[in-house]
C-alpha positions, 0 to 999 in steps of 0.5 A, spaced: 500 500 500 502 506 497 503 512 504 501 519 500 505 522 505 511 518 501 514 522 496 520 525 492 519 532 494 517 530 503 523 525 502 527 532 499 525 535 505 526 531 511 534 530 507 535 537 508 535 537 515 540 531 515 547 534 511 553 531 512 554 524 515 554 525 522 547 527 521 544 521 517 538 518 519 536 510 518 531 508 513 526 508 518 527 514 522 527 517 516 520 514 514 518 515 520 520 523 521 516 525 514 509 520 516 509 519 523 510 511 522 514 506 518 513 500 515 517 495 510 511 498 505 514 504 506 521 504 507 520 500 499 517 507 497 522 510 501 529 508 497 524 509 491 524 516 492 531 516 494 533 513 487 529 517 483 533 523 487 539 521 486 537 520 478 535 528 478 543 528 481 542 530 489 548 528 492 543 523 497 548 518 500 546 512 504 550 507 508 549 502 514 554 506 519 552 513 517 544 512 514 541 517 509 544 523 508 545 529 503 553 530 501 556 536 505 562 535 501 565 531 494 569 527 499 562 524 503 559 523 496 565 519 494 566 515 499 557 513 498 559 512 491 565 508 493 560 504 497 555 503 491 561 501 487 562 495 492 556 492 493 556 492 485 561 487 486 559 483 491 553 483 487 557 479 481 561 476 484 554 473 487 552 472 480 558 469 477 559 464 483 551 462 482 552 461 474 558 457 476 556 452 482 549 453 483 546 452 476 549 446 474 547 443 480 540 445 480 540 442 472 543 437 473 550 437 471 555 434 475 562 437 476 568 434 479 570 438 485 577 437 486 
C-alpha cells in the first residue's frame, strides 16, 4: 500500500535537515520523521524516492554506519559512491559464483570438485 505522505519532494525535505554524515538518519527514522510511522511498505517507497533523487543528481548518500544523508562535501559523496561501487561487486561476484556452482547443480550437471 502506497503512504501519500511518501514522496520525492517530503523525502527532499526531511534530507535537508540531515547534511553531512554525522547527521544521517536510518531508513526508518527517516520514514518515520516525514509520516509519523514506518513500515517495510514504506521504507520500499522510501529508497524509491531516494533513487529517483539521486537520478535528478542530489548528492543523497546512504550507508549502514552513517544512514541517509545529503553530501556536505565531494569527499562524503565519494566515499557513498565508493560504497555503491562495492556492493556492485559483491553483487557479481554473487552472480558469477551462482552461474558457476549453483546452476549446474540445480540442472543437473555434475562437476568434479577437486
Amino acid at each position: 500500500m502506497l503512504h501519500e505522505s511518501m514522496t520525492r519532494d517530503a523525502v527532499l525535505t526531511a534530507l535537508a535537515r540531515h547534511i553531512g554524515r554525522e547527521n544521517g538518519v536510518t531508513a526508518k527514522g527517516l520514514v518515520i520523521e516525514i509520516a509519523g510511522a514506518s513500515s517495510p511498505g514504506m521504507e520500499r517507497q522510501l529508497r524509491a524516492c531516494v533513487e529517483r533523487l539521486r537520478d535528478e543528481g542530489i548528492a543523497v548518500c546512504a550507508d549502514p554506519a552513517a544512514g541517509y544523508h545529503i553530501a556536505r562535501d565531494a569527499a562524503e559523496l565519494e566515499q557513498s559512491i565508493r560504497f555503491l561501487v562495492d556492493r556492485i561487486a559483491t553483487t557479481a561476484r554473487q552472480v558469477r559464483a551462482l552461474r558457476k556452482l549453483a546452476r549446474p547443480a540445480l540442472t543437473g550437471q555434475s562437476r568434479l570438485l577437486l
